[in-house]
C-alpha positions as CSV (number, residue, x, y, z in Angstrom):
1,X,105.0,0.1,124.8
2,X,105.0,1.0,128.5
3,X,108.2,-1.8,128.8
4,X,109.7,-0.1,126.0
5,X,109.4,3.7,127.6
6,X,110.1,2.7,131.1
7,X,113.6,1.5,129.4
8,X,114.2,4.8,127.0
9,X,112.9,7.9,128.8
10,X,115.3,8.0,131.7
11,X,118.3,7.9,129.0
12,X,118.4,11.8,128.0
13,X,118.3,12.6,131.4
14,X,121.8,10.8,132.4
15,X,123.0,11.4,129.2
16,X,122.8,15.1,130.6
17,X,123.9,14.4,134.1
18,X,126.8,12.3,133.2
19,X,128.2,15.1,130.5
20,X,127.5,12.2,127.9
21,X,128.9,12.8,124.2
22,X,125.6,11.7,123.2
23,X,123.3,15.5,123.1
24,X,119.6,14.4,125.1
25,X,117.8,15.9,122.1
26,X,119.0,13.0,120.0
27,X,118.7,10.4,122.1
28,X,114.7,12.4,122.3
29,X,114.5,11.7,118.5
30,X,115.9,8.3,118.8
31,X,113.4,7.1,121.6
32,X,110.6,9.1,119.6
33,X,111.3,7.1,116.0
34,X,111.8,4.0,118.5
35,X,108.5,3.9,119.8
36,X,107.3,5.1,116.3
37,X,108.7,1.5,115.1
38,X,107.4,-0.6,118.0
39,X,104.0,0.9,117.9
40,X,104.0,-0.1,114.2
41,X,105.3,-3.4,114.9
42,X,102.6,-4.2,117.8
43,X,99.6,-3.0,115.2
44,X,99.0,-5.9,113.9
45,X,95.8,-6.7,113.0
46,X,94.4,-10.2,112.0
47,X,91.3,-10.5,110.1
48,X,89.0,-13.5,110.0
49,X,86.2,-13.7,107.5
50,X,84.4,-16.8,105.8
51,X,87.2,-17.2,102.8
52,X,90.6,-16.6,104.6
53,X,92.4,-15.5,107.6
54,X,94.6,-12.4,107.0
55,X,97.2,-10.5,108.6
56,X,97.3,-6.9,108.3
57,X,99.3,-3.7,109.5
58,X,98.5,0.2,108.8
59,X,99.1,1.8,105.8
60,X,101.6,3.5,107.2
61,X,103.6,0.9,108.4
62,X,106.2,0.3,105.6
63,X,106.0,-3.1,103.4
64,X,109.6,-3.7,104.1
65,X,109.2,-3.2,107.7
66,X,106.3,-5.4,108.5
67,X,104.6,-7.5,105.6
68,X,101.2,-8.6,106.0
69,X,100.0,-12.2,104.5
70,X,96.8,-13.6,103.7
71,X,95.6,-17.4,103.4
72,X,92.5,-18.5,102.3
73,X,91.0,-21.3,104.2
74,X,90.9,-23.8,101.1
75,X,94.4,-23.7,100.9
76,X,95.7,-24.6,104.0
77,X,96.7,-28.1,104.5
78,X,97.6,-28.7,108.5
79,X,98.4,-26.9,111.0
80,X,102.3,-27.7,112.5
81,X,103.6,-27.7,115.8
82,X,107.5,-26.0,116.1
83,X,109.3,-25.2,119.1
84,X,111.3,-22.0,119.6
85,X,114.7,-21.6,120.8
86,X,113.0,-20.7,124.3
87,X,111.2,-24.3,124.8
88,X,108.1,-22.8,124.1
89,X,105.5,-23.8,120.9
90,X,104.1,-22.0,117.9
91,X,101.8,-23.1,115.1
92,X,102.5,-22.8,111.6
93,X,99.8,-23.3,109.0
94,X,100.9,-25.5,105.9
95,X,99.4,-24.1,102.2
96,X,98.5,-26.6,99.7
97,X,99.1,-24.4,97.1
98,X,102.8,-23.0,97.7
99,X,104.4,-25.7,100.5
100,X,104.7,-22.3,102.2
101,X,104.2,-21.8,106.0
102,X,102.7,-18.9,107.5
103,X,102.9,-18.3,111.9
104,X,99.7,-18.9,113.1
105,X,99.0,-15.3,115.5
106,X,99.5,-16.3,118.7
107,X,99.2,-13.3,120.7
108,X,95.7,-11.8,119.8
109,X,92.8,-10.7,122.2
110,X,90.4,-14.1,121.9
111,X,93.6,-16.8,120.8
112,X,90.5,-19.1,122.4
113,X,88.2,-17.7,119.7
114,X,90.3,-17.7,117.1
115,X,91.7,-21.5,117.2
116,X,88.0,-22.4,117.2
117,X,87.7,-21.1,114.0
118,X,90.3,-22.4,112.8
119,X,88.8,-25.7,113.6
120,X,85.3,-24.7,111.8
121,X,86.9,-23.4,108.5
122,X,89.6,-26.2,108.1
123,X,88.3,-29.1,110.1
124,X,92.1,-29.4,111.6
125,X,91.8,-30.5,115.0
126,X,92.9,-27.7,117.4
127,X,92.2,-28.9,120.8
128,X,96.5,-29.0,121.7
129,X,96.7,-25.8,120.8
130,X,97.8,-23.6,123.5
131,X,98.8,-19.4,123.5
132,X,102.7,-19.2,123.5
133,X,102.0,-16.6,126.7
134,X,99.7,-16.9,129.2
135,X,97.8,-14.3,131.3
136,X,100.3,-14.6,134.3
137,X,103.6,-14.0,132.4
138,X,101.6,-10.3,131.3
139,X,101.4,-9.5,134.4
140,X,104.7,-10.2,135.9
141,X,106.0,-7.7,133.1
142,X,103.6,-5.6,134.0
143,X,104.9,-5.5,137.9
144,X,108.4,-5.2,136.6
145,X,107.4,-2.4,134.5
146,X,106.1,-0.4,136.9
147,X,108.8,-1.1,139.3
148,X,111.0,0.3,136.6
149,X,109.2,3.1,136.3
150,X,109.2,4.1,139.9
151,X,112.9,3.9,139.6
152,X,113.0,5.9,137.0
153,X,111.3,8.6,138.4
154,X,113.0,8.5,141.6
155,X,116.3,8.6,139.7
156,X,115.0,11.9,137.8
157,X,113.3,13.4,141.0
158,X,117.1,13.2,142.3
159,X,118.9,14.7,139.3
160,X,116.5,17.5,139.4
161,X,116.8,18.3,143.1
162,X,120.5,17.9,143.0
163,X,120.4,20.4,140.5
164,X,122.2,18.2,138.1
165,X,119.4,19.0,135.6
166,X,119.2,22.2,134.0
């Protein structure tokens, strides 16, 4: 979220100071309905219990924006390892049922935590099974975002005391 603002709120404020055809107050609505979408997109929610593991959003969040999936833990069959475009690898759990696949969560508070059980309720061996992300490449964004951020206020700061700003 803080990437995402650090990107969108200086764009009203040159859309003003550069006499953009584009009026700030939508560019306001757009970043506001933006972060609206991300914020649903990043509430995610994944629920372990004794019978299944789930994946859930709000109620708010619309069905055909995010949908949510459920698996019970007698129906899944292995656990597969892809790699993504970017050289990195994700985890896809294999249903006995459908011959569906359904992405293992890989970026959850405990991943550690969560493999294990994985490993108690299927007896699939998870010990390879490594976060896509680790700690470190969270807080190089982080830097960058607050780097960005100074810029952006410095860039404001100087359209207001230029008096470019009204």
């Amino acid at each position: 979220m803080a990437l995402y603002l650090a990107l969108t709120i200086p764009l009203p404020f040159l859309s003003q100071v550069s006499s953009s055809p584009v009026p700030p107050v939508v560019l306001w609505v757009g970043i506001g309905l933006g972060a609206t979408a991300l914020f649903g997109a990043l509430s995610e929610r994944v629920i372990v219990d004794e019978e299944k593991i789930q994946v859930a959003y709000p109620r708010w969040v619309p069905r055909f924006f995010r949908k949510g999936w459920s698996l019970a833990w007698a129906d899944v069959k292995d656990l597969k390892m892809r790699t993504t475009g970017q050289g990195g690898m994700v985890y896809y759990f294999i249903s006995q049922s459908l011959e569906k696949a359904y992405l293992l969560p890989m970026r959850v508070v405990g991943f550690a935590r969560l493999v294990k059980l994985v490993e108690v309720h299927t007896g699939i061996d998870t010990t390879d099974v490594r976060p896509l992300a680790q700690p470190w490449m969270y807080l190089i964004l982080l830097g960058f975002t607050l780097l960005l951020f100074l810029v952006d206020g410095w860039t404001i700061w100087t359209a207001l005391t230029q008096g470019l700003l009204t």
